[in-house]
N, C-alpha and C positions, 0 to 999 in steps of 0.2 A: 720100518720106522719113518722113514723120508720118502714114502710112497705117498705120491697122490690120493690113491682109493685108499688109503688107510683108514677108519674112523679116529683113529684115537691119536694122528699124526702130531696133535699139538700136545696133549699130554702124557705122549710116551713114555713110558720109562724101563721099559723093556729091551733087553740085547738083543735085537733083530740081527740075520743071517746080513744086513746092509753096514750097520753099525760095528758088528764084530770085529771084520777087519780093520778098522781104525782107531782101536783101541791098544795101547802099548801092551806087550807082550808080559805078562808076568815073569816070564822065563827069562827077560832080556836086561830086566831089574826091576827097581822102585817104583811104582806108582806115584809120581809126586803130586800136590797139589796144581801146581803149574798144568802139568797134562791135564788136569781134569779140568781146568777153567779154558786151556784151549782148544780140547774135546766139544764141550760146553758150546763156544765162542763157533766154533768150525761148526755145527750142530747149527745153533742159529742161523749163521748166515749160509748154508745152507738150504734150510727151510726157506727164508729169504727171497733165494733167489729163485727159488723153484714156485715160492708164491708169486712170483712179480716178474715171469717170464716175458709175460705181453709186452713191458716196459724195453724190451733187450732185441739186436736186433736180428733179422734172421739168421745171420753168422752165428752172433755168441747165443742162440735159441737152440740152435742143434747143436755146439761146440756144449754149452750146457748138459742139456739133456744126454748128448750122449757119454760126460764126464759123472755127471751125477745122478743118474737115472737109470745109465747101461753102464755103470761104473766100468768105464774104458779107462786106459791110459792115455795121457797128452800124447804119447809116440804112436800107439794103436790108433789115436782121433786123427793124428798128422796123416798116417798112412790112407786113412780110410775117405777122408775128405780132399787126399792131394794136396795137403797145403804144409806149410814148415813146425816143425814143433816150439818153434819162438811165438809162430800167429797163434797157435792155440792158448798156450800160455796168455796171449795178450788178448785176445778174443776173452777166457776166464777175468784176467784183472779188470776189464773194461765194465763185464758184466755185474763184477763187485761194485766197481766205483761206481757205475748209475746205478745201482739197488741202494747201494748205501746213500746215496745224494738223495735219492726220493724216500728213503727213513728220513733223513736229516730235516729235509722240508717239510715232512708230515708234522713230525715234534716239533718246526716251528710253529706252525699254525695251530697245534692245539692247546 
């Protein structure tokens, strides 16, 4: 679903083998509305940031890719890159807030 070579990446709608794991568990309870809009929301900025890699720098480029691409975990990317699992975290929030900042400026301008 959040694969690059995808064709259909922007109008998926499909439970790809990427997406399933981030979906709440039936078994675990309710489905609320709330999950699905922050399913939704996490979805987006996702695609997001995967569209708008070039923009990030090479830290948060591979702290990316390898979070949402080779879906690791921040403790597996800490080990693997040698670095703390607060940096990776902070590497992630960094890479939101400039994706998000360069949404923000585009819908100024248009």
């Amino acid at each position: 679903m959040l694969c690059k070579y995808c064709p259909l990446k922007r109008t998926c709608s499909q439970i790809c083998s990427y997406l399933e794991p981030h979906l709440p568990s039936m078994e675990q309870g309710r489905v609320d509305y709330e999950d699905l809009l922050r399913i939704y929301q996490g979805r987006l900025m996702t695609q997001a940031l995967l569209d708008n890699v070039e923009i990030l720098t090479s830290r948060q480029q591979e702290v990316v890719n390898l979070y949402y691409r080779n879906v690791l975990s921040q403790k597996a990317i800490s080990d693997q890159l040698g670095i703390s699992q607060q940096a990776v975290a902070d590497s992630l929030q960094r890479a939101r807030n400039a994706v998000s900042n360069k949404l923000r400026s585009f819908i100024r301008f248009t």
